[in-house]
Structures are given as structure tokens and as C-alpha cells.
C-alpha positions as CSV (number, residue, x, y, z in Angstrom):
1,X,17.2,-7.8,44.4
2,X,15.0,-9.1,41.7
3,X,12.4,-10.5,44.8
4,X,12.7,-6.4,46.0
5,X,11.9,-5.2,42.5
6,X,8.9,-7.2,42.1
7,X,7.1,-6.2,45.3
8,X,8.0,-2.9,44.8
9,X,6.2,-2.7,41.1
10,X,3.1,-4.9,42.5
11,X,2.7,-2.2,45.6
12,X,3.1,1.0,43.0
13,X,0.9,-1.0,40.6
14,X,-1.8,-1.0,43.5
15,X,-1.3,2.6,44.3
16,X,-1.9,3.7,40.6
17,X,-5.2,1.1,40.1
18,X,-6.4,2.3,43.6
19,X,-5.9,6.0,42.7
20,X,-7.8,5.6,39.6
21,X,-10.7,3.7,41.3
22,X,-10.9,6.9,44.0
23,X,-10.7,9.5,41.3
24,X,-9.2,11.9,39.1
25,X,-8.1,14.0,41.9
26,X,-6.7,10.8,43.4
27,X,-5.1,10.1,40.7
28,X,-3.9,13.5,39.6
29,X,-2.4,13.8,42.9
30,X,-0.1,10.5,42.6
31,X,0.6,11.5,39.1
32,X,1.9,15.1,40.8
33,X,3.8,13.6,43.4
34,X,5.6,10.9,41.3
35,X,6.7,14.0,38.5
36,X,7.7,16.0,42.0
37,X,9.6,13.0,43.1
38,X,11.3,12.9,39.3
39,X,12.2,16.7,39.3
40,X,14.0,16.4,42.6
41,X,15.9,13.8,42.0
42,X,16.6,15.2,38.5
43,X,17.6,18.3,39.6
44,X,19.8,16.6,42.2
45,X,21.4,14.7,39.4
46,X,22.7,18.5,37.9
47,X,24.0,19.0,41.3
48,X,21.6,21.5,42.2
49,X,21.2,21.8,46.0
50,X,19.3,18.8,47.7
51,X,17.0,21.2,49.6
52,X,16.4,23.4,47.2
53,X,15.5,20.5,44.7
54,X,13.1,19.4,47.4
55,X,11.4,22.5,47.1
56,X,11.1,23.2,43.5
57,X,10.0,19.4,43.3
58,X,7.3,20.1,45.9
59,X,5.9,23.4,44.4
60,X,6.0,21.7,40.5
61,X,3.7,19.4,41.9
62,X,1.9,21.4,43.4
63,X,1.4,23.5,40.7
64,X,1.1,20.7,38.5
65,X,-2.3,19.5,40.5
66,X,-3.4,22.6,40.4
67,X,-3.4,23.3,36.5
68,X,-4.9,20.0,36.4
69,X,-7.7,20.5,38.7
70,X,-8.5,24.2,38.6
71,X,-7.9,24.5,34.6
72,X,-7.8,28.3,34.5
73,X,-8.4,29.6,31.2
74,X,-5.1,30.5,29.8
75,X,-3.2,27.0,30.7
76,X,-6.1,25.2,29.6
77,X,-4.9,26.4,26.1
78,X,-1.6,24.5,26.4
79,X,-3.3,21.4,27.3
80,X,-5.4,21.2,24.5
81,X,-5.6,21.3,20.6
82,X,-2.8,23.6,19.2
83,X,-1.8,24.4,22.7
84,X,-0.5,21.0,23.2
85,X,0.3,20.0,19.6
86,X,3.1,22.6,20.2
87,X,4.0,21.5,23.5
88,X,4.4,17.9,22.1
89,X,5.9,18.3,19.0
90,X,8.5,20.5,21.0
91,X,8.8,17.6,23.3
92,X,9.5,15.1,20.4
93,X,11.9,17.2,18.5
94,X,14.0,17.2,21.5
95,X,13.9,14.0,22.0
96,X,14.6,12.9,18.4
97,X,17.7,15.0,18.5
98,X,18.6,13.1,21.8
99,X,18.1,9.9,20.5
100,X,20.5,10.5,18.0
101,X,23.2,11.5,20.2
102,X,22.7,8.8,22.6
103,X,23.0,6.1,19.9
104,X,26.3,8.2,18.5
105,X,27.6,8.0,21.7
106,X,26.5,4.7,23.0
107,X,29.9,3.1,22.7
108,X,32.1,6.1,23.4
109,X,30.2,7.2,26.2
110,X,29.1,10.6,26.9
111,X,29.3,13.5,30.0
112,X,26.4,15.3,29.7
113,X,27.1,19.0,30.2
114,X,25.3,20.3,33.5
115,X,23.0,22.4,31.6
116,X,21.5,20.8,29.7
117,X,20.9,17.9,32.7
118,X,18.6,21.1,34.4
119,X,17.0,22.1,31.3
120,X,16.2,19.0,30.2
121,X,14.4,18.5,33.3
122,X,12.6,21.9,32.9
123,X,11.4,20.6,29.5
124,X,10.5,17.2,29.7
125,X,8.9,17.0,33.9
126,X,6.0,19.7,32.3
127,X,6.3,18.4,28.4
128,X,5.3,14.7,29.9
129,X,2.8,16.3,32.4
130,X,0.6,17.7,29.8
131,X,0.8,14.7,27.7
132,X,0.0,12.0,30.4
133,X,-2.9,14.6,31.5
134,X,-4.4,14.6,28.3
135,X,-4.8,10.9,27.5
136,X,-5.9,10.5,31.5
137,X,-8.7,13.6,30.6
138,X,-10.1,13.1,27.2
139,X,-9.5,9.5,26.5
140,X,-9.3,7.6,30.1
141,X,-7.6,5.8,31.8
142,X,-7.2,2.5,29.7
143,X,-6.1,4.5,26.9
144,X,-3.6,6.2,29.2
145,X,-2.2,3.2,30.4
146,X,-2.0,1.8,26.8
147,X,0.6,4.3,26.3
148,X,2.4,3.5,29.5
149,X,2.4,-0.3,29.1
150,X,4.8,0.0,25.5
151,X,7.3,1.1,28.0
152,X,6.9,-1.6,30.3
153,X,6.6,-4.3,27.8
154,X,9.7,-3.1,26.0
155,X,11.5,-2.8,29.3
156,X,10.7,-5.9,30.5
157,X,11.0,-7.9,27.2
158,X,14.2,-6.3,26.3
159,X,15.5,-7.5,30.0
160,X,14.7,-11.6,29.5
161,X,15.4,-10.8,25.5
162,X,19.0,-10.0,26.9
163,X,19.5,-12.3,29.4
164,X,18.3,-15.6,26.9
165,X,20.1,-14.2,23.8
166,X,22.8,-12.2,25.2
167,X,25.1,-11.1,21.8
168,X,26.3,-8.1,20.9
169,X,26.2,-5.3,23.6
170,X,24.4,-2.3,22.2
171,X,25.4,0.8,24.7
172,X,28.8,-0.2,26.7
173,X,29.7,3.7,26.9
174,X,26.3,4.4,28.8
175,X,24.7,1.2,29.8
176,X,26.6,-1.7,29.4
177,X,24.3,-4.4,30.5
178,X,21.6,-3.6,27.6
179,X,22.4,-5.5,24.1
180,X,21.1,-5.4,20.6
181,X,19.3,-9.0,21.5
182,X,17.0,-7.0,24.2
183,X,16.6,-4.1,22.1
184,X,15.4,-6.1,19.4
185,X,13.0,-8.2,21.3
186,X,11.7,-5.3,23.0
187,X,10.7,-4.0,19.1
188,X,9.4,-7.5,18.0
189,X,7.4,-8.0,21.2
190,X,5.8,-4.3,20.9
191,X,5.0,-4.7,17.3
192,X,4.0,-8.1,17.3
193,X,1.4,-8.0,20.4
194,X,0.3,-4.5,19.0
195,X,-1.4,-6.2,16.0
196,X,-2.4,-9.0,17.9
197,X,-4.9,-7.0,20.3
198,X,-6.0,-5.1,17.2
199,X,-6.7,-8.4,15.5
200,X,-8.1,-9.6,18.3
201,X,-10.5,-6.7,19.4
202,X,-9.8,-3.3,17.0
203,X,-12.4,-1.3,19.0
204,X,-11.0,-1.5,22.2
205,X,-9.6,1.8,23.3
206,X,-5.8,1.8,23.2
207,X,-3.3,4.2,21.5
208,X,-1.8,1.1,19.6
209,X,-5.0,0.5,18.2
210,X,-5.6,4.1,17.3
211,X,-2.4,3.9,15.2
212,X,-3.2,0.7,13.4
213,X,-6.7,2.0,12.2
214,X,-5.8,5.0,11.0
215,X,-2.5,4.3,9.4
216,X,-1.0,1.5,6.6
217,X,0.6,-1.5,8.1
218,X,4.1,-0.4,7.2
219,X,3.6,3.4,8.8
220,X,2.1,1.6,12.0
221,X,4.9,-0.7,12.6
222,X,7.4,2.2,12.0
223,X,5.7,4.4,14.5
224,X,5.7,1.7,16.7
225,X,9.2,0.6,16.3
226,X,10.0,5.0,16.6
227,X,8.3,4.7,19.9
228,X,10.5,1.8,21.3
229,X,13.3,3.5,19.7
230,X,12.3,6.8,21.8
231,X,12.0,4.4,24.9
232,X,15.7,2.8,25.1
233,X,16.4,6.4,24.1
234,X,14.7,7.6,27.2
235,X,16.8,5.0,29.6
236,X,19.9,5.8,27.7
237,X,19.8,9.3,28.3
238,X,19.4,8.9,32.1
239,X,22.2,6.4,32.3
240,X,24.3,9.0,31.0
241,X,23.6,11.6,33.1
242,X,24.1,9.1,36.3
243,X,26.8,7.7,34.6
244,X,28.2,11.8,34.5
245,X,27.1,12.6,38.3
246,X,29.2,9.2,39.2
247,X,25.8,7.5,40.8
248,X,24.1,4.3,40.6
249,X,20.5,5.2,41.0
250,X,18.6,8.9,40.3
251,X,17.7,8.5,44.3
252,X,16.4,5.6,46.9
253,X,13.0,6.1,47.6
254,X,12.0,3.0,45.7
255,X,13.5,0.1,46.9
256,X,14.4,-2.4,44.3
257,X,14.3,0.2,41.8
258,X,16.4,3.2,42.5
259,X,14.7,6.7,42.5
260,X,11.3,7.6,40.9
261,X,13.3,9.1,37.7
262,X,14.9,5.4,37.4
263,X,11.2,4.1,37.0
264,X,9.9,7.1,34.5
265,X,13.1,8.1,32.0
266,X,11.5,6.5,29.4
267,X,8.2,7.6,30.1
268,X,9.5,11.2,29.5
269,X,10.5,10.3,26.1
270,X,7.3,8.0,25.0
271,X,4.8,10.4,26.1
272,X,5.2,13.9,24.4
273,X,5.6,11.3,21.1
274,X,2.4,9.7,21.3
275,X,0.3,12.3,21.9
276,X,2.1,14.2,19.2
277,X,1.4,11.2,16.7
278,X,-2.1,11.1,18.3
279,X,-3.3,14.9,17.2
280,X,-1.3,15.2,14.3
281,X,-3.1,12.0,12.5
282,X,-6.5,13.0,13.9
283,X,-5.6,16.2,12.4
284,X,-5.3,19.1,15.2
């Protein structure tokens, strides 16, 4: 399994570098499919029909290019300045109130009503969209992925975090495998390389470093320990609603990995935050 994973993450790692080598429409296209792909398998999750998820996935991401690309007047204002600050800070707010009710329910476990599985997925898919499409557009595609990667490295340090120090687990209701051991790794490991690449090179152009310079040490490691936070929040809140539609994975199109919703939940908390952060301390 673990053999599966890998080579499934190195191929989709190649698709996204190769994709942003072509092009932004390259790019924007794989980034279309993939929150298609999520909004299917979403919907799916709410036990909407499979077919008809298959469309509305399909014409989001359709749609979705074709804001991106075209950029006709009127959406443009949502995907910049106030337009977006909105958007975002929605986004957030939603989130934060998730987070909370995740954690409060982490050991009790929690069926999440169908509703709110749809709307959610209404919110977040286009919330995310904008966000990712803004970093991409006005500050490229290192920056981008500099909000990406806290993801990763969270996921994949709270993983060998758990496994080495195993303790206390953190979410048996929702997710019984994570534990207080990864989740605190996964903060440490985020924080601690965070200053270490500002240290090391504070002009280079990530979100992190963005945070750092324009912040006090103490308000930077609390955003970036929020940020984590919003990530296991994002993972948590999926589990549950699997966990509620009695299945495993949010589909199979990834092998190794489960469904394309599997790969992104956190993603779909993370982003709407750091763009948020982003315009509200540069002062949109």
C-alpha cells in the first residue's frame, strides 16, 4: 500500500510540475479537473446521484477554467481585492467554526447532517478555487505551492510523528489512527522549518516568509500553528463525513490514495486562510 502511495504522489507530483512548465492554461486546466474530480466525489459523499454528480463536477470545472481564463469583468471582482477578501474571510469563518466542532466531537464522533455535506461542498470547491487562483495569478507558482507544501509537510510529519511516538490518540470518534504525538510534530515541523527558510533566505518568495516579515515572532508562529490547526481540521472533517456515508475512501480514482477529495480536504481548509491572512496584513 504504502509502495502504491508513493508512486501515485511522484506521478501527480509530475503532472502538476509538467503542467506548470506548459502553462497557465495547462495548469489551470489540471487545477479544474482535480476541483471537478473533488465536487463529484463530494457530492457523492451527500448521496447525491452518481451521474448527476458527474455532471455538476464536469460543468464546475468547466466553468471554473473558464472564469480563470476568460476573466469577464464582473467575476474578476471576486477574485481580486475586496472581492476576494470577502470570499476568504467567508471561507475561513466557516472553517473556524468547523474546526471547533470537529475537535468537540473528536472523541464522541459525529454524523454530519446531509446538508450541510452538499453545502459545504458548494462553499468550499469555489471558496478554494479563488484562493489557489490568486496565489497561482498574482504571486506564481512557487508562492503557490508554498501554501500547498504546509499541508504536505504537516501530513506527512504528523504520519512518522505518530507512528515513532504513538501516545495519546487525538480523534478516535472520527479518525482513530491520528494522535496528539503526530499532531504535534506536524506543528513543530511547520513552525520550526518555517523560520528556518526565512533565516536562511528571507527574500525568497513563499507565504511563510511573507508572514514572518511582516508580523512579530509570537503572531507568526500562532498563524502558523492556526494554519496546521485548520489542516488536521480539514482531514477531520472529511473523515467524518466518510465515516457518516459508511465508506472508506471519498472515491478510487487514485490508487494508493483513495479519491481526489482524500488528497485535497485539507487543502480546502488551508487555502481560503492564507489568502485571507495574506490581504488582510497587506491591507486590502
Amino acid at each position: 500500500m504504502l509502495r502504491q502511495r508513493v508512486i501515485t504522489a511522484v506521478i501527480l507530483f509530475i503532472i502538476i510540475i509538467a503542467a506548470l512548465w506548459v502553462g497557465s492554461w495547462m495548469f489551470t486546466a489540471v487545477a479544474a479537473i482535480a476541483m471537478g474530480a473533488c465536487l463529484w466525489e463530494w457530492l457523492r459523499l451527500a448521496k447525491w446521484n452518481s451521474a448527476l454528480c458527474a455532471v455538476i463536477g464536469a460543468a464546475v470545472a468547466a466553468l471554473f477554467y473558464w472564469i480563470e481564463m476568460a476573466r469577464p469583468f464582473d467575476v474578476n471582482l471576486l477574485q481580486s481585492g475586496n472581492g476576494l477578501l470577502i470570499v476568504s474571510a467567508t471561507g475561513t469563518l466557516i472553517w473556524t467554526i468547523l474546526t471547533c466542532v470537529v475537535f468537540f466531537k473528536r472523541m464522541s464522533g459525529w454524523n454530519v447532517p446531509n446538508p450541510l455535506v452538499w453545502i459545504s461542498a458548494l462553499i468550499f470547491i469555489p471558496s478554494a478555487w479563488f484562493s489557489l487562483m490568486y496565489l497561482y495569478r498574482e504571486h506564481g507558482a512557487v508562492y503557490m505551492i508554498s501554501v500547498l507544501a504546509i499541508v504536505w509537510v504537516a501530513d506527512i510529519m504528523a504520519y512518522f510523528g505518530g507512528r515513532f511516538m504513538q501516545g495519546p490518540k487525538m480523534a478516535v470518534g472520527i479518525s482513530p489512527k491520528k494522535t496528539w504525538s503526530g499532531a504535534l510534530t506536524a506543528v513543530v515541523c511547520v513552525i520550526a522549518l518555517s523560520f528556518g527558510l526565512y533565516a536562511s533566505n528571507p527574500e525568497a518568495p513563499f507565504w511563510t516568509n511573507t508572514i514572518i516579515s511582516k508580523l512579530t515572532v509570537f503572531a507568526s508562529a500562532a498563524v502558523l500553528f492556526i494554519t496546521v490547526l485548520f489542516s488536521i481540521a480539514g482531514d477531520l472533517f472529511e473523515s467524518a463525513i466518510k465515516r457518516t456515508a459508511g465508506v472508506k475512501d471519498s472515491s478510487n480514482l487514485l490508487p494508493g490514495h483513495g479519491g481526489f477529495y482524500d488528497r485535497l480536504d485539507a487543502q480546502f481548509a488551508v487555502l481560503p486562510l492564507a489568502v485571507f491572512i495574506l490581504l488582510f496584513i497587506q491591507g486590502i
